[in-house]
C-alpha positions in Angstrom: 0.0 0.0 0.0 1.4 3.3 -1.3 0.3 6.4 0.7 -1.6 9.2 -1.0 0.7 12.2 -1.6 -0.4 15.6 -3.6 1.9 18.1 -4.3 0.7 21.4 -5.6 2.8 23.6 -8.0 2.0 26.3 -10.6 2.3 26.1 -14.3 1.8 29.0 -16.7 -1.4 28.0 -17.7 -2.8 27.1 -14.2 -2.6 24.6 -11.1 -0.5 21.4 -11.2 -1.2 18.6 -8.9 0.9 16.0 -8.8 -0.2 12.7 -7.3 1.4 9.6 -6.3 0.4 6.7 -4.5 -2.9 5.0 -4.0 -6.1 7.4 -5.2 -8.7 4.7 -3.4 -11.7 4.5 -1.0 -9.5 4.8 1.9 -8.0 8.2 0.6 -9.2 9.5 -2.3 -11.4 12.3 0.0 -7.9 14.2 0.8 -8.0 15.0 -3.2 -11.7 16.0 -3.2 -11.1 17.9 0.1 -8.6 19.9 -1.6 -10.2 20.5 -5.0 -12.5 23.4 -4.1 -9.5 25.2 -2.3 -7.3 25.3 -5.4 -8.0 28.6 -6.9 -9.1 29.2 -10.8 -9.8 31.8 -12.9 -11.7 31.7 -16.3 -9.4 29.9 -19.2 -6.7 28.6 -16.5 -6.3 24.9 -16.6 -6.2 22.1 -13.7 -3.8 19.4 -14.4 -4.3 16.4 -12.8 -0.2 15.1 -13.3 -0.9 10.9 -12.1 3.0 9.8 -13.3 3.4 8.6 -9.6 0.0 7.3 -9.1 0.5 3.7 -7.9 -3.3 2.5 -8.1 -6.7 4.2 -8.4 -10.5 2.9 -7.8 -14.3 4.3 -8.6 -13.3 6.5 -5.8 -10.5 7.6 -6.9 -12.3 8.4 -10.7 -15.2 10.3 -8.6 -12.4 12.5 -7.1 -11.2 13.2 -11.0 -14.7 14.0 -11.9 -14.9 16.1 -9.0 -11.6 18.3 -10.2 -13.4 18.5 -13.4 -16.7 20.1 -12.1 -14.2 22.3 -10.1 -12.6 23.8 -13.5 -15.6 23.9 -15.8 -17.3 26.1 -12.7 -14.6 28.2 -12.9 -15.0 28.7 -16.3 -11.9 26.6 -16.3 -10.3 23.5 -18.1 -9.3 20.2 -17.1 -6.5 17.9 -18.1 -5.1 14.6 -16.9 -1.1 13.9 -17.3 0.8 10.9 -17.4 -2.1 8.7 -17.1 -1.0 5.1 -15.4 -2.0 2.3 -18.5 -4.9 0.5 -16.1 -6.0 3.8 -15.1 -6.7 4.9 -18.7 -8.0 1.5 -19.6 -10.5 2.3 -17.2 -11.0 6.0 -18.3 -11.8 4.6 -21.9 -14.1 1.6 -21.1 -16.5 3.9 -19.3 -15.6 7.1 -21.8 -14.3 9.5 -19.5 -11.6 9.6 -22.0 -14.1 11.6 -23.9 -14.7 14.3 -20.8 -10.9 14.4 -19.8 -8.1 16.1 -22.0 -5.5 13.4 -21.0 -1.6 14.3 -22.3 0.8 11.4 -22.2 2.7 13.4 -19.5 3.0 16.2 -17.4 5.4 18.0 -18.9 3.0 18.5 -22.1 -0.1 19.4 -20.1 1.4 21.9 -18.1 2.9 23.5 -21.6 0.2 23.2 -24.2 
């Protein structure tokens, strides 16, 4: 079991957070705790940067979903980095791929 750990840094175009570990039931309400404390304005972006993330559940996916109702009421976008392979398997199969602007890493969200 990998601890949750979310690390906030700035990017030209908006909030970073990086996260690593396990985004599960048992933890995944420290991300959704955070979420309406990160600070957007209009046409910023929220990247979601999951390079380190070690494993991720439904809970985990309802905590993404809430970063992205975060954003779009901020009149904000939304964009997932470095997606783990399962994770994105998972994202496809139920078409979040289709609600999510997912870059293969972080690097390129935080840029584009």
């Amino acid at each position: 079991m990998s601890p949750l750990k979310i690390t906030i840094r700035d990017a030209a175009n908006g909030p970073v957070l990086e996260i690593s570990g396990e985004l599960d039931y048992a933890n995944a309400t420290q991300l959704r705790d955070l979420i309406p404390t990160i600070g957007l304005r209009a046409g910023q972006r929220l990247t979601l940067d999951l390079g380190e993330m070690a494993f991720c559940d439904s809970s985990g996916i309802t905590a993404m979903i809430a970063a992205r109702n975060h954003a779009h009421a901020a009149r904000a976008d939304v964009a997932l980095a470095a997606v783990p392979a399962r994770t994105l398997r998972v994202l496809r199969i139920v078409g979040l791929d289709q609600i999510f602007t997912i870059h293969p890493g972080g690097e390129t969200a935080s840029r584009s």
